[in-house]
C-alpha positions in Angstrom: -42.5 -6.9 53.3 -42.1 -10.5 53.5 -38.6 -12.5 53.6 -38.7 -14.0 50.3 -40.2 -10.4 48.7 -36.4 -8.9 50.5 -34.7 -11.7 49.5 -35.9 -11.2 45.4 -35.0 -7.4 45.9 -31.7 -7.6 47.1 -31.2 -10.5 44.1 -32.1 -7.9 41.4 -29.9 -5.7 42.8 -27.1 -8.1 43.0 -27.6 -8.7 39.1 -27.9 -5.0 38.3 -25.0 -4.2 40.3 -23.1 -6.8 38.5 -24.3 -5.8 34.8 -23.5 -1.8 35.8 -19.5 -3.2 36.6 -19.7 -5.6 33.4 -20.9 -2.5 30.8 -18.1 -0.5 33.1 -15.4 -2.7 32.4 -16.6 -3.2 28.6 -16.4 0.1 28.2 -13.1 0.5 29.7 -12.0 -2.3 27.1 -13.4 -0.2 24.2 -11.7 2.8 25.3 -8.7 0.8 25.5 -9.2 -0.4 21.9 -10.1 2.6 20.7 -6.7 4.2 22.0 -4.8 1.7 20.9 -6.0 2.0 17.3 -5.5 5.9 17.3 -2.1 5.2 18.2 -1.6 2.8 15.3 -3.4 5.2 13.4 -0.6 8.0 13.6 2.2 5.9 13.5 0.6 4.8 10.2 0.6 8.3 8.8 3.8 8.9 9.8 5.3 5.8 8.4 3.2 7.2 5.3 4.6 10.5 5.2 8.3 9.0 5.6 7.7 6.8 2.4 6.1 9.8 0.6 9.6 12.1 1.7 11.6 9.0 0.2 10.2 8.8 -2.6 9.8 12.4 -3.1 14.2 12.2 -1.9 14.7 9.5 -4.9 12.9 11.4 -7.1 15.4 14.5 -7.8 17.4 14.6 -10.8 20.6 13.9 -8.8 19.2 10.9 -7.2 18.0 9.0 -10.2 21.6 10.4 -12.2 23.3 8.9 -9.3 21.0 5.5 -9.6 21.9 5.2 -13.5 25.7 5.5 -13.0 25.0 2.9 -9.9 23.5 1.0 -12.3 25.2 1.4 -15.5 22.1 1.6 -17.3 22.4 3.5 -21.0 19.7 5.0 -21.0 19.3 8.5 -23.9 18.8 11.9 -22.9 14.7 13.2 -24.5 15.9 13.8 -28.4 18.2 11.4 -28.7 16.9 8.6 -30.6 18.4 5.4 -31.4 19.3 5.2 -35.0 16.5 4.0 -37.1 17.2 0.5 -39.1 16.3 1.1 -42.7 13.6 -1.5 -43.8 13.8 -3.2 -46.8 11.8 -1.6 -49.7 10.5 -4.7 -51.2 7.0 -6.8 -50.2 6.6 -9.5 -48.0 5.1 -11.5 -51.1 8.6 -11.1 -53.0 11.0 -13.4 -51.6 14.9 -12.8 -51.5 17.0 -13.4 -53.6 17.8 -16.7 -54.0 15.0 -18.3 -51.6 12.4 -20.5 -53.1 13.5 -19.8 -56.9 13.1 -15.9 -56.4 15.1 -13.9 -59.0 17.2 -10.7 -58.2 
């Protein structure tokens, strides 16, 4: 084997020894990534599951009583209605009495 035949070898294996630690330290990164958005993953759901207790928490009778006194908000019990104003009987085309010459 000649000089320059050795000298090509041991080049190649310089570059695949360098691409082997490259794809090893990429794939370190990934796993890295990966882990890290796993992480942010369950503290996700668990920020989820906090809001969902909260709101579950403010959604009890006592709670949203004790929002309406906070607030002072009337608000009417199912049933009761608010009185009903009586409409007027007569057609739009009759005018009032007293507008625009209309008799009563």
């Amino acid at each position: 084997m000649s000089v320059s035949k050795a000298c090509g070898l041991l080049a190649c294996f310089a570059l695949i020894s360098i691409f082997v630690v490259f794809l090893r330290a990429e794939q370190a990164r990934s796993v890295q990534r990966a882990l890290a958005h796993e992480q942010e993953w369950v503290r996700l759901r668990r920020e989820l599951w906090a809001l969902q207790a909260e709101v579950a928490r403010l959604k009890t009778p006592d709670q949203i009583r004790e929002r309406v006194y906070r607030f002072r908000v009337n608000l009417l019990s199912p049933g009761e209605g608010a009185p009903m104003l009586e409409v007027p009987s007569r057609l739009a085309s009759e005018s009032p009495p007293g507008l625009y010459g209309g008799g009563g």
